[in-house]
N, C-alpha and C positions, 0 to 999 in steps of 0.2 A: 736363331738363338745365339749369335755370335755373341762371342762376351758375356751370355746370360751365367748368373751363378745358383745358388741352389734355390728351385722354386723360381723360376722364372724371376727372379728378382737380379738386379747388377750387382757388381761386386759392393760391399759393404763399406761406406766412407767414399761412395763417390758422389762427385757432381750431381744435383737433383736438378734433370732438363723438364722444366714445365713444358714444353712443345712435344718433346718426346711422351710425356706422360697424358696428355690429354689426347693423342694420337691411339695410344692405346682401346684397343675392341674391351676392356674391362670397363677402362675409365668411362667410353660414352656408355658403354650400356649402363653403369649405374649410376648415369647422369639422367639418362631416362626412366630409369627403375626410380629415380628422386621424381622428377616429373610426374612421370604417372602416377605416383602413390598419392603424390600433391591433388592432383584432379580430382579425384576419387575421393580422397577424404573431406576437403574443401566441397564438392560438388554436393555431396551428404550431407554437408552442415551446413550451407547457405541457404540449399533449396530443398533442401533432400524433407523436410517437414512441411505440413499444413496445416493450419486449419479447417477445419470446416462447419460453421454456425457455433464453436463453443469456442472457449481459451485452450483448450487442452487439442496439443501439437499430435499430428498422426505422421508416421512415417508415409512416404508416397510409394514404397514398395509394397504393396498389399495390406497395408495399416500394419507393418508387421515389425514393432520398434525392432526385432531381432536382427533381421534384416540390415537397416541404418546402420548400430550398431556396430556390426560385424564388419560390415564394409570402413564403419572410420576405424576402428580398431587394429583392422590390418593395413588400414591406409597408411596412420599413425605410424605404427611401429616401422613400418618398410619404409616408412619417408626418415626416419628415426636409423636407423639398419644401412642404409644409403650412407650417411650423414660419415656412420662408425665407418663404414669397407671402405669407404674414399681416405677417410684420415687412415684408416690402417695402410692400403694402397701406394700411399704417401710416404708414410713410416717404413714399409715396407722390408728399402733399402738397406735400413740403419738396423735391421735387424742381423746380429751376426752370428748366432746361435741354431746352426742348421733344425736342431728341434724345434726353437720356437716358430721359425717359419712353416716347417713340419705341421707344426698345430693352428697357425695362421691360417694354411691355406685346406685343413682338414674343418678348421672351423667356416671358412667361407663355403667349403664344398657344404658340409650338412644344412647350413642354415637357407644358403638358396636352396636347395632341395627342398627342403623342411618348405618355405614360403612360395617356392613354385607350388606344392600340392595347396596350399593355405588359398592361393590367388585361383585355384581352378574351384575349388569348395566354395569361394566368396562368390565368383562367377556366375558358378550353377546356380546358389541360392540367389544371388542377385537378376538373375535372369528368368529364373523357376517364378519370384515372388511378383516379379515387375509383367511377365505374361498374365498373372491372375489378378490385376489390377482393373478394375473396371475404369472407362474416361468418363462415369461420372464421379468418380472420387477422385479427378485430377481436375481442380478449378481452375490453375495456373497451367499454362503450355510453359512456363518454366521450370516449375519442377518435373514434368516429364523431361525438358531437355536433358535436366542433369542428372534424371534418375538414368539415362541411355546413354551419357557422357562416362558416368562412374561404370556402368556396366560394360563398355567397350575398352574406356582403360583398365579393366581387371582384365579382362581378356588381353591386352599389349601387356600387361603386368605378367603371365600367366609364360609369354615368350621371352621376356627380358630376364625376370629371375631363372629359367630356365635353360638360356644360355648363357648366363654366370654360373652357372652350376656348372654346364658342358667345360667351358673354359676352366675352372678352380680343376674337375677331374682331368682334363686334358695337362694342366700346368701339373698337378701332380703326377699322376702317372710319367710322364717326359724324363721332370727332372729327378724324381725316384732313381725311374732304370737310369739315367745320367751318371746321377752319384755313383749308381753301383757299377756301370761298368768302370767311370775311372778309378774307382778304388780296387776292381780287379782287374785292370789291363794296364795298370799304371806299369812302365818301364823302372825296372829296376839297371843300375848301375852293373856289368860283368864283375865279379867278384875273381873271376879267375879268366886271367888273362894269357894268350899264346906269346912266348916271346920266340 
């Protein structure tokens, strides 16, 4: 953390190195926290419905529309959520108001937390409902592919948002005590000098 300033972030008003920022264990994990969330919710919506002998669409996780649902919905928002921590990630820098990064990186921390638990709930129900699945209610081998597709990327979902989390509490906790040791071990100037 050489040169890092408060919150893991560089000094404010510097040079923004795209090489050094895509290097970043932040930046690819929520490059694949975008990925994944894409799979999952596209996977649900292309194939994730059928037919069967009527017009009216049945979800292929147990006819159970809650199911589908719930999976694009938190697809959505994390592929959406991805989108906002990269531009903030970016902005980051330029922020020079120790609280607001204060609150930057207190809101990264809850909200992966908050969506880790969201991605293990989607999981289980996505996993819970795709076992009770009979294969004659599956006419297409494609929508099983991507009813197994969405349901493995929630599970990679479940570790990415989860070590976003580890890293926002690891980056704050750091530069917390950081702060405060140099603001208590800072060298003051001898006021009283030996002549």
């Amino acid at each position: 953390m050489d040169g890092a300033g408060s919150f893991g972030a560089g000094r404010t008003g510097s040079a923004f190195d795209l090489i050094a920022f895509i290097k970043q264990p932040q930046t690819v994990l929520r490059v694949l926290a975008w990925i994944f969330s894409m799979v999952v919710f596209a996977s649900i919506i292309n194939e994730g419905y059928v037919n069967m002998g009527s017009e009216r669409l049945h979800c292929v996780f147990n006819k159970n529309a809650d199911a589908c649902n719930y999976g694009i919905t938190i697809g959505i928002m994390a592929f959406l959520a991805s989108i906002f921590f990269l531009a903030l990630d970016i902005y980051f820098p330029q922020i020079s108001s120790v609280k607001d990064r204060k609150r930057a990186v207190l809101l990264e921390m809850v909200f992966s937390g908050f969506w880790t638990f969201l991605w293990f709930v989607g999981f289980c129900f996505l996993a819970s409902q795709w076992s009770h699945t009979s294969p004659q209610e599956l006419p297409l081998e494609q929508a099983s592919d991507a009813a197994r597709a969405a349901i493995a990327f929630s599970f990679f979902s479940i570790l990415t948002w989860a070590y976003l989390c580890l890293l926002a509490v690891h980056r704050f906790k750091n530069t917390a005590f950081m702060e405060d040791k140099q603001r208590l071990l800072s060298k003051h100037p001898n006021t009283l000098s030996v002549v």
